[in-house]
MILUMBA-516918 format. One record per residue: residue number from 1; residue in one letter; x, y, z of N, C-alpha, C, O in turn. Coordinates in Angstrom, 3 decimals. Layout:
k; r; n_x; n_y; n_z; ca_x; ca_y; ca_z; c_x; c_y; c_z; o_x; o_y; o_z
NUM; a; X; Y; Z; X; Y; Z; X; Y; Z; X; Y; Z
...
***
This chain:
k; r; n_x; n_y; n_z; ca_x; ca_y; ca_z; c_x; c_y; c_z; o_x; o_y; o_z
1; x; 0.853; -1.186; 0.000; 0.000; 0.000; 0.000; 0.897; 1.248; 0.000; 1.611; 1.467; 0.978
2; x; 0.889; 1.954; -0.907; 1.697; 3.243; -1.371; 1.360; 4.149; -0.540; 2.170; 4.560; 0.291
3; x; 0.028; 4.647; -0.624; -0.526; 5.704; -0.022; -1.207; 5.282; 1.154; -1.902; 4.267; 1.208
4; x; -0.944; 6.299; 2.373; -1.573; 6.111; 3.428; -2.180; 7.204; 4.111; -1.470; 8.206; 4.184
5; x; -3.429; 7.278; 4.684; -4.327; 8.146; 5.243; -3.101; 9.436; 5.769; -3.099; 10.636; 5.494
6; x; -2.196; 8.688; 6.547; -1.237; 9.935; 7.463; -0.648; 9.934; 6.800; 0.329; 10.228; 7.489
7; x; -0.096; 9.805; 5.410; 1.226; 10.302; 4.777; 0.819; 11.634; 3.579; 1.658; 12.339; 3.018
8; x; -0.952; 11.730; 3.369; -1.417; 12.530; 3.013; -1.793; 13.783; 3.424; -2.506; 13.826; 4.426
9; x; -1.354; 15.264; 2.663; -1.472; 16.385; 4.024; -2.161; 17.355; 2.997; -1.662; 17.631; 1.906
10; x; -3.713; 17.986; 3.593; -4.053; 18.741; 2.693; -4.085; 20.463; 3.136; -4.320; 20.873; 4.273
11; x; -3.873; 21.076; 2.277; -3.915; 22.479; 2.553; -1.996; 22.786; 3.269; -1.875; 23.193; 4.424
12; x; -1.479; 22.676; 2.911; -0.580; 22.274; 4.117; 0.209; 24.251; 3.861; -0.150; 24.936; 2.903
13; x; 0.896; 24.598; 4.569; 1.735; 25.690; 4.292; 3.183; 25.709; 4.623; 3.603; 25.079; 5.594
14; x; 4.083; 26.515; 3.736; 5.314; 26.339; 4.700; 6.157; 27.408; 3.697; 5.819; 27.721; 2.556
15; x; 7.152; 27.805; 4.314; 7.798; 29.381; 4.098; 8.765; 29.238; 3.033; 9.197; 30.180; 2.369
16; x; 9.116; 27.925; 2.884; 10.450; 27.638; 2.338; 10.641; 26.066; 2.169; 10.411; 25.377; 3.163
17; x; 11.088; 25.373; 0.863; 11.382; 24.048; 0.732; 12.061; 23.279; 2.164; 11.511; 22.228; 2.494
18; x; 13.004; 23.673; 2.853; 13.565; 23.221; 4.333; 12.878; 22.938; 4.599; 12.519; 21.775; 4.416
19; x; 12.030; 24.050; 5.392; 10.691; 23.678; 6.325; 10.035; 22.818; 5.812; 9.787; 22.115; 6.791
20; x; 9.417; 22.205; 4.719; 8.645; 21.227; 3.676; 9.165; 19.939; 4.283; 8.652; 19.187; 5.112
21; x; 10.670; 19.876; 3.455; 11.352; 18.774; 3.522; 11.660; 18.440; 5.232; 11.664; 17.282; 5.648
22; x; 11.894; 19.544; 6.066; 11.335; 18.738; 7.674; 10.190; 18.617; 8.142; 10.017; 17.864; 9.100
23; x; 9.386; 19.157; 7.713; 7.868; 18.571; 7.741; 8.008; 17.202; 7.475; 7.558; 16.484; 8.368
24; x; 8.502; 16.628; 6.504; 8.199; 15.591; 5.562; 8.851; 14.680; 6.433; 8.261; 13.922; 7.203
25; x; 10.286; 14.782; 6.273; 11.051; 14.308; 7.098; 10.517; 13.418; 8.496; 10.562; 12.225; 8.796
26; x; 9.834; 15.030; 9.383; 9.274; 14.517; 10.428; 8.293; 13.243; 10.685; 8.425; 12.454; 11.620
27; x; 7.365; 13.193; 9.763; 6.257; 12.480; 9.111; 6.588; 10.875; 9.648; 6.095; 10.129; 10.494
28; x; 7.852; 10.777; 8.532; 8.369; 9.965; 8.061; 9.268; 9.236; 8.877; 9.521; 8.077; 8.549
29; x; 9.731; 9.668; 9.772; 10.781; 9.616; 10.675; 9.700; 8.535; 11.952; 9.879; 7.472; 12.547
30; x; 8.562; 9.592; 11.872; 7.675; 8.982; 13.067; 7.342; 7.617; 13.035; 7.241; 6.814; 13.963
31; x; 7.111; 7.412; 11.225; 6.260; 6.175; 11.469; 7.917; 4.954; 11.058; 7.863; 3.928; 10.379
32; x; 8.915; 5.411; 11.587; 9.683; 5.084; 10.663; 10.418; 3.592; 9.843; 10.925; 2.491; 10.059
33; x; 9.856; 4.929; 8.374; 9.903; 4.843; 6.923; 11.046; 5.329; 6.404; 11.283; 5.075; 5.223
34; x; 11.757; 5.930; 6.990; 13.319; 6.500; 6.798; 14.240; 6.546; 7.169; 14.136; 6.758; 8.377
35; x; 15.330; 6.468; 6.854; 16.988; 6.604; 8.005; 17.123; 7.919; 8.475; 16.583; 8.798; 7.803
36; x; 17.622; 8.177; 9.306; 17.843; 9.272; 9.900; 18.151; 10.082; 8.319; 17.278; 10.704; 7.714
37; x; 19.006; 9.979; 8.028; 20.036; 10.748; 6.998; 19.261; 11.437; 5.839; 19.530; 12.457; 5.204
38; x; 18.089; 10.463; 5.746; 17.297; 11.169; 4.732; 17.251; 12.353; 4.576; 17.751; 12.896; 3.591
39; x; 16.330; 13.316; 6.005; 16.003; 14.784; 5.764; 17.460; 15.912; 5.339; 17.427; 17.138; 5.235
40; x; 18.356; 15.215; 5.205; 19.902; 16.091; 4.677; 19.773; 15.667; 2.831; 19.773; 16.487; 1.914
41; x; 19.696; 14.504; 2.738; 19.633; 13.668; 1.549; 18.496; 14.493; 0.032; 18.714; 14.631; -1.172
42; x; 17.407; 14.830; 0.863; 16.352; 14.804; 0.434; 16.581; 16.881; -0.215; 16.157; 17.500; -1.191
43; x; 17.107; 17.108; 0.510; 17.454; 18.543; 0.489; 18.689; 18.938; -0.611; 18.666; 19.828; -1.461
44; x; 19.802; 17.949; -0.296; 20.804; 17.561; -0.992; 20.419; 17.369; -2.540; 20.804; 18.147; -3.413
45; x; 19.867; 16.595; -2.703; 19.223; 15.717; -4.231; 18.125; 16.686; -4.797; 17.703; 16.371; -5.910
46; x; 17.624; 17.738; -4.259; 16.703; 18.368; -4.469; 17.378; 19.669; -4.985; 16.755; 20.253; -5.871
47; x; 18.342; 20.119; -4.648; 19.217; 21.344; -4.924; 20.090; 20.803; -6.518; 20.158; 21.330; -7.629
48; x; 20.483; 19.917; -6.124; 21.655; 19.444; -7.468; 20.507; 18.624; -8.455; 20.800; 18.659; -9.650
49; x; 19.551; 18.071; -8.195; 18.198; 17.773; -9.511; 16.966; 18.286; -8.908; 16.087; 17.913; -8.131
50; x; 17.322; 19.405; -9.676; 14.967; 20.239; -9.448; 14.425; 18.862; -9.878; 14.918; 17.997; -10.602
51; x; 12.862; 18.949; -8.980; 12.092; 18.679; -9.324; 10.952; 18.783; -9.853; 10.298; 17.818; -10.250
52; x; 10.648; 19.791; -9.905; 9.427; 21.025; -10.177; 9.029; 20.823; -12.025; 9.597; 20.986; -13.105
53; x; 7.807; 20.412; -11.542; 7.136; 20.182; -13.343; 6.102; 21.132; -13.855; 4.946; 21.002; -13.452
54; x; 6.328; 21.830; -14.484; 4.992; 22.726; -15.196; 3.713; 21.796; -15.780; 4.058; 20.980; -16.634
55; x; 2.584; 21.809; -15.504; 2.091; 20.971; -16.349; 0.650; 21.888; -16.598; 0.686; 22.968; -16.010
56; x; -0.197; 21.709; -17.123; -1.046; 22.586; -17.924; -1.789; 23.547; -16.884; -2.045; 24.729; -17.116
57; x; -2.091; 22.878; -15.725; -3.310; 22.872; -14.443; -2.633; 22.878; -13.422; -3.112; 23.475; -12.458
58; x; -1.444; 22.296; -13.292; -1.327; 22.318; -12.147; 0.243; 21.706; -12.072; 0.487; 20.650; -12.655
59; x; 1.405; 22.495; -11.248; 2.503; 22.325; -11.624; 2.786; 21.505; -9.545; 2.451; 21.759; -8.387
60; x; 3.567; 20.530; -10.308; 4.001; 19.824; -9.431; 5.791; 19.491; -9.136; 6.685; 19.486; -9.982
61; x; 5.889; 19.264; -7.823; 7.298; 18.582; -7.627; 7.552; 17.251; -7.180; 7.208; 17.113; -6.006
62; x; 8.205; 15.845; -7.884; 8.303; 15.083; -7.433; 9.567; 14.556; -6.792; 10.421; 13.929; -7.420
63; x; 9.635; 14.836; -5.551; 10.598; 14.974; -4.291; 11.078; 13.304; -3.751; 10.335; 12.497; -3.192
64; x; 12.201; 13.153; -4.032; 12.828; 11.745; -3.789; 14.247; 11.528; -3.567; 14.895; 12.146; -4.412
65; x; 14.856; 10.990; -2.886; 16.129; 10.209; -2.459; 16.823; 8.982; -3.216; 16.259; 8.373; -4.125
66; x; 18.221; 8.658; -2.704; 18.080; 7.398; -3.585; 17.884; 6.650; -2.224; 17.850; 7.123; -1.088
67; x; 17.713; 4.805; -2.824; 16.998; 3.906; -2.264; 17.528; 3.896; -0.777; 16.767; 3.496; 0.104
68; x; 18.532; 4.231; -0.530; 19.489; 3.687; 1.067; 18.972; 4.939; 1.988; 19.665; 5.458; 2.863
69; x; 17.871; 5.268; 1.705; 17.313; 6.248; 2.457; 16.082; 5.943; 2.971; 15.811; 6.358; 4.098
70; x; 15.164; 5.197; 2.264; 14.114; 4.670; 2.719; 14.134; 3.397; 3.391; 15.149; 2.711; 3.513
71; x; 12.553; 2.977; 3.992; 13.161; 1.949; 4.853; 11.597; 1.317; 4.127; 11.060; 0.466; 4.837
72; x; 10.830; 1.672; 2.767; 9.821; 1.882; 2.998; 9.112; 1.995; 1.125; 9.715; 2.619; 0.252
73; x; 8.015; 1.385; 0.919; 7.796; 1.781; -0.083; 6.326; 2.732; 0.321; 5.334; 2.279; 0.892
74; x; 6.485; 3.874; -0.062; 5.239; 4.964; 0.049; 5.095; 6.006; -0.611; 6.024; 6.198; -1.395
75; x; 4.366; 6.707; -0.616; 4.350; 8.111; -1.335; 3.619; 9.060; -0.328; 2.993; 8.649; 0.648
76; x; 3.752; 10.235; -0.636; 3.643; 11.157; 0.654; 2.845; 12.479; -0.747; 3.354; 12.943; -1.768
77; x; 1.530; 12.676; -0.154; 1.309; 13.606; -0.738; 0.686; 14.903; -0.137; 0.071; 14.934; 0.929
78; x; 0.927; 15.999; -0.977; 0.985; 17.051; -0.135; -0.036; 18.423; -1.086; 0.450; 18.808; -2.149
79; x; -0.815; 18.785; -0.812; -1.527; 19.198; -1.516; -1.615; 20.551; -1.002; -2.691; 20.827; -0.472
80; x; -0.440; 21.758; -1.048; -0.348; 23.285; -0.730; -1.382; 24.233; -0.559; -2.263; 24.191; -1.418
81; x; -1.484; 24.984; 0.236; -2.379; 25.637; 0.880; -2.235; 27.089; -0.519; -3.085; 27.604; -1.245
82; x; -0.380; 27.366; -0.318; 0.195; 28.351; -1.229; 1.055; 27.708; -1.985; 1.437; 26.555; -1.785
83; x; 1.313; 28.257; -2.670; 2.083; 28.028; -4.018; 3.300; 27.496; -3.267; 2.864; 27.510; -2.115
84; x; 4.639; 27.002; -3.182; 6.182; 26.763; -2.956; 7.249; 26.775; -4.431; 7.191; 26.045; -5.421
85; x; 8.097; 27.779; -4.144; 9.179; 28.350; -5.171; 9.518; 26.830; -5.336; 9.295; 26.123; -4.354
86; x; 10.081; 26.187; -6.569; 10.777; 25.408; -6.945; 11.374; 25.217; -8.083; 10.917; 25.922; -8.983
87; x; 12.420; 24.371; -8.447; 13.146; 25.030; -9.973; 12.540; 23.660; -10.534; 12.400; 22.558; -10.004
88; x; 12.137; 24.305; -12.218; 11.450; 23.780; -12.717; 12.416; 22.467; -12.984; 13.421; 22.662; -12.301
89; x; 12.512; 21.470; -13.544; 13.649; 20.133; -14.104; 13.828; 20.501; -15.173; 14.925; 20.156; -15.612
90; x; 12.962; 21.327; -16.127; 13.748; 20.964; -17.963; 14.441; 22.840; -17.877; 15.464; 23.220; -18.447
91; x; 13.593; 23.636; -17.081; 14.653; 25.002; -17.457; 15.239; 25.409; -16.273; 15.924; 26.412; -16.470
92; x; 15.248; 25.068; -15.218; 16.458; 25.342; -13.898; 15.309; 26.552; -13.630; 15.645; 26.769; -12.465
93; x; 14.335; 27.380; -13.831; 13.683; 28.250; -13.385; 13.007; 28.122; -12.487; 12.593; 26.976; -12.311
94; x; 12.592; 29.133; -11.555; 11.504; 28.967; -10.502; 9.953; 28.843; -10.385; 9.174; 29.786; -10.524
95; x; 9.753; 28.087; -10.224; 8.391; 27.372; -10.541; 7.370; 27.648; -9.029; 7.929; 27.474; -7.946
96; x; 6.382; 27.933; -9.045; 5.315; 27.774; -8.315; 4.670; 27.028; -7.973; 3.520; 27.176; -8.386
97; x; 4.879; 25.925; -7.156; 4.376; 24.492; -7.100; 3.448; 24.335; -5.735; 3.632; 24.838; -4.626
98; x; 2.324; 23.411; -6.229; 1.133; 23.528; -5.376; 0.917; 21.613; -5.300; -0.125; 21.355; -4.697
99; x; 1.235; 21.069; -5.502; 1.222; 19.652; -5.425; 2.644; 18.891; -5.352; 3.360; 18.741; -6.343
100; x; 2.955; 18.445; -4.108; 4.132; 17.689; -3.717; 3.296; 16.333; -3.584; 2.263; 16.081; -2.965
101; x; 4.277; 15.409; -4.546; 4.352; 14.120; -4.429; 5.961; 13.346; -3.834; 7.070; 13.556; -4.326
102; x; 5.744; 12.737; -3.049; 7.154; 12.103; -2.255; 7.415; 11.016; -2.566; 6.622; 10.149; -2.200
103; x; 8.549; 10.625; -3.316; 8.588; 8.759; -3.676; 9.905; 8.661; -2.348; 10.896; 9.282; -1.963
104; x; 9.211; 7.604; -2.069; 9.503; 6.628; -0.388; 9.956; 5.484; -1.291; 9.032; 4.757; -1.658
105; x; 10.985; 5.215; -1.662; 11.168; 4.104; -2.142; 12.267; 3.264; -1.453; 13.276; 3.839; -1.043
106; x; 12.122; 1.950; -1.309; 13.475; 1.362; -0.961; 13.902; -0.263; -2.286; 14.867; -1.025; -2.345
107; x; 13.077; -0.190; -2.818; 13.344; -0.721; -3.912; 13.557; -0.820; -5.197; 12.541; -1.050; -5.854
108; x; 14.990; -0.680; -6.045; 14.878; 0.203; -7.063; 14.472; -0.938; -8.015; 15.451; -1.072; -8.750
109; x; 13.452; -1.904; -8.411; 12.798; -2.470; -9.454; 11.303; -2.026; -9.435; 10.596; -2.256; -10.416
110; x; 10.871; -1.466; -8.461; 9.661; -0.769; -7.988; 9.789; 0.797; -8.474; 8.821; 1.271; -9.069
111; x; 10.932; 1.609; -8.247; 11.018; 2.595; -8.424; 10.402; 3.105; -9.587; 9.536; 3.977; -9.508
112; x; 10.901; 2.477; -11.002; 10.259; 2.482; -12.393; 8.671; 2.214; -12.487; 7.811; 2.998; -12.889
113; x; 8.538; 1.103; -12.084; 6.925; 1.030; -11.620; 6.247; 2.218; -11.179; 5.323; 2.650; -11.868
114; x; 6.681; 2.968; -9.818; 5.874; 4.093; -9.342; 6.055; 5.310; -9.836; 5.135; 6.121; -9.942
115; x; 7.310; 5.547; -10.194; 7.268; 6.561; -11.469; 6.324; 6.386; -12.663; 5.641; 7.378; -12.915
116; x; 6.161; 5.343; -13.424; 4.841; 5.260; -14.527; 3.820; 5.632; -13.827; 3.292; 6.705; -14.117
117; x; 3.395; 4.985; -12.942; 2.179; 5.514; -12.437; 1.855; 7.181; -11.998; 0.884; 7.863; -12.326
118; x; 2.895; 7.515; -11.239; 3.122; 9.192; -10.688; 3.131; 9.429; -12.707; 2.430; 10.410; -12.956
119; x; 3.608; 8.914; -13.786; 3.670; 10.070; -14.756; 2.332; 9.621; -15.540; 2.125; 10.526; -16.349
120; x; 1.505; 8.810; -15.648; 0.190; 8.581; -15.978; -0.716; 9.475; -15.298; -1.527; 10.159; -15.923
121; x; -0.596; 9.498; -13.883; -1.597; 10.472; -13.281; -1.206; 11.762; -13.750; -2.123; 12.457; -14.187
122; x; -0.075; 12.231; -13.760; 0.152; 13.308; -14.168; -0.002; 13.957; -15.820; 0.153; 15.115; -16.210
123; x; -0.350; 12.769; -16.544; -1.050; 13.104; -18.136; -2.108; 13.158; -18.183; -2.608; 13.352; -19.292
124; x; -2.782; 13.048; -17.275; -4.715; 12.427; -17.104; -4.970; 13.877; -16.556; -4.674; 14.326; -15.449
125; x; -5.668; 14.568; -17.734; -6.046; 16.328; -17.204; -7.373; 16.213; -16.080; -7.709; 17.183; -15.401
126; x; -8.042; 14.913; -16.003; -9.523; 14.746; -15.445; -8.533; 14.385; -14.141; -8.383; 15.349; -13.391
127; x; -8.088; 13.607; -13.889; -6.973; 12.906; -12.449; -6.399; 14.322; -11.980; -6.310; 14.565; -10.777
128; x; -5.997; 15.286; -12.981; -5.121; 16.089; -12.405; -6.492; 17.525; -11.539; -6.476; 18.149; -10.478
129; x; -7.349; 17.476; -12.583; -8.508; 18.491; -12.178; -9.095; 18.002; -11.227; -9.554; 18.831; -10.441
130; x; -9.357; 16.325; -10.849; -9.759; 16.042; -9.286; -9.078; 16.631; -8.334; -9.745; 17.131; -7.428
131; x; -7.545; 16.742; -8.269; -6.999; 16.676; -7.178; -7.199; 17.872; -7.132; -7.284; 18.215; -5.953
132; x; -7.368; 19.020; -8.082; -7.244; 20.590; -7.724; -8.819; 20.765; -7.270; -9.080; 21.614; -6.418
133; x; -9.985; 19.867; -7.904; -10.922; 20.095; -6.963; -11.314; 19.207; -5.576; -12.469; 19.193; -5.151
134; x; -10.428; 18.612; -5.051; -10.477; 18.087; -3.619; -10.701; 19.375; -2.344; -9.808; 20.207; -2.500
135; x; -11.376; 19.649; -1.481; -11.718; 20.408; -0.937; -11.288; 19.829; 0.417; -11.536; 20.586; 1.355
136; x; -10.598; 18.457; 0.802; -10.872; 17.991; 2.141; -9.420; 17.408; 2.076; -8.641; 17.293; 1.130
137; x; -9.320; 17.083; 3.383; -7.774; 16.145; 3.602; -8.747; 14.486; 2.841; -8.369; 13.690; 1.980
138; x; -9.914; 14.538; 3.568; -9.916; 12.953; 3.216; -10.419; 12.661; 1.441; -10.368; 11.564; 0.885
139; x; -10.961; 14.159; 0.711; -11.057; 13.677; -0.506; -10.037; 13.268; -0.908; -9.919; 12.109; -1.305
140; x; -8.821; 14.348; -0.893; -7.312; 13.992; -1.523; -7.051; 12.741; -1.044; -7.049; 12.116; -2.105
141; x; -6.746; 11.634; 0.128; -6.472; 10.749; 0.498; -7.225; 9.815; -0.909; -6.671; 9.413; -1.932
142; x; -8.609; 9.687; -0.493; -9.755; 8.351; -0.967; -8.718; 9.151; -2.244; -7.492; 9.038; -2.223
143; x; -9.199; 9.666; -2.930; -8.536; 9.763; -4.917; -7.456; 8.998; -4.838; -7.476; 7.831; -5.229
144; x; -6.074; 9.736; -4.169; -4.860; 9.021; -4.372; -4.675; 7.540; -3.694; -3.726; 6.893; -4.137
145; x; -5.490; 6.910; -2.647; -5.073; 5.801; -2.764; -5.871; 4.785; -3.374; -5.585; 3.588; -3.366
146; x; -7.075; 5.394; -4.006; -7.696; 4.827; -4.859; -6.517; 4.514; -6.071; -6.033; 3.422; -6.369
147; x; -6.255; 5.745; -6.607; -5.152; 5.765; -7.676; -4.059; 4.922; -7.347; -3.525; 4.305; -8.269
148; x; -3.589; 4.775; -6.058; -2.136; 4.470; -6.454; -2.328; 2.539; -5.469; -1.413; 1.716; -5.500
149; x; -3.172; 2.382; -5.015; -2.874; 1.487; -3.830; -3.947; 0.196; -4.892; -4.151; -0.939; -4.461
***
């Protein structure tokens, strides 16, 4: 099961990617799904490869480590209250991102797997217009683990 009720956060806010990524961190740490080392890792890998995607409706970042960081296969989604600065992946620019998706992976033959899926949902303009009309923590949950679990 990918997605889980608590790894889903709706409306969420935060000042700056750090704060995000220890939010996340924290999350993660609790139920723990991660090595310590991650929340440095995650910050690390995020500076030297943007993640930040423009996409028609709704621009997203998909935020990940490599495998010796997780303890855990999950996804962590995060559905922004406000926008968060992020550099886009194809032009290094700063992007406005309102949908964080987290790959929790500790298996890299799975990894490819949950990437197709994270980039299917993300071509599906009806999948992508649900999530921007979710109004609740628990709509966003039921969609995505409908979708992903």
């Amino acid at each position: 099961m990918y997605v889980e009720k608590n790894l889903v956060f709706y409306s969420q806010r935060f000042e700056d990617q750090n704060q995000l990524f220890d939010f996340m961190a924290d999350e993660l740490e609790k139920q723990d799904y991660v090595r310590k080392e991650f929340r440095e890792a995650i910050k690390v890998r995020e500076q030297n490869f943007p993640t930040g995607l423009q996409l028609q409706n709704l621009n997203v970042a998909i935020v990940h480590t490599e495998v010796e960081y997780s303890k855990a296969e999950k996804l962590v989604i995060m559905k922004l209250e406000k926008p968060l600065i992020f550099r886009n992946i194809a032009t290094l620019e700063p992007l406005d991102v309102e949908l964080i998706i987290g790959l929790i992976l500790n298996d890299s033959n799975k990894h490819l797997e949950v990437l197709q899926k994270v980039s299917q949902l993300l071509q599906s303009e009806a999948i992508i217009q649900e999530i921007k009309d979710t109004s609740t923590h628990e709509e966003l949950a039921e969609l995505m683990q409908n979708y992903f679990n």
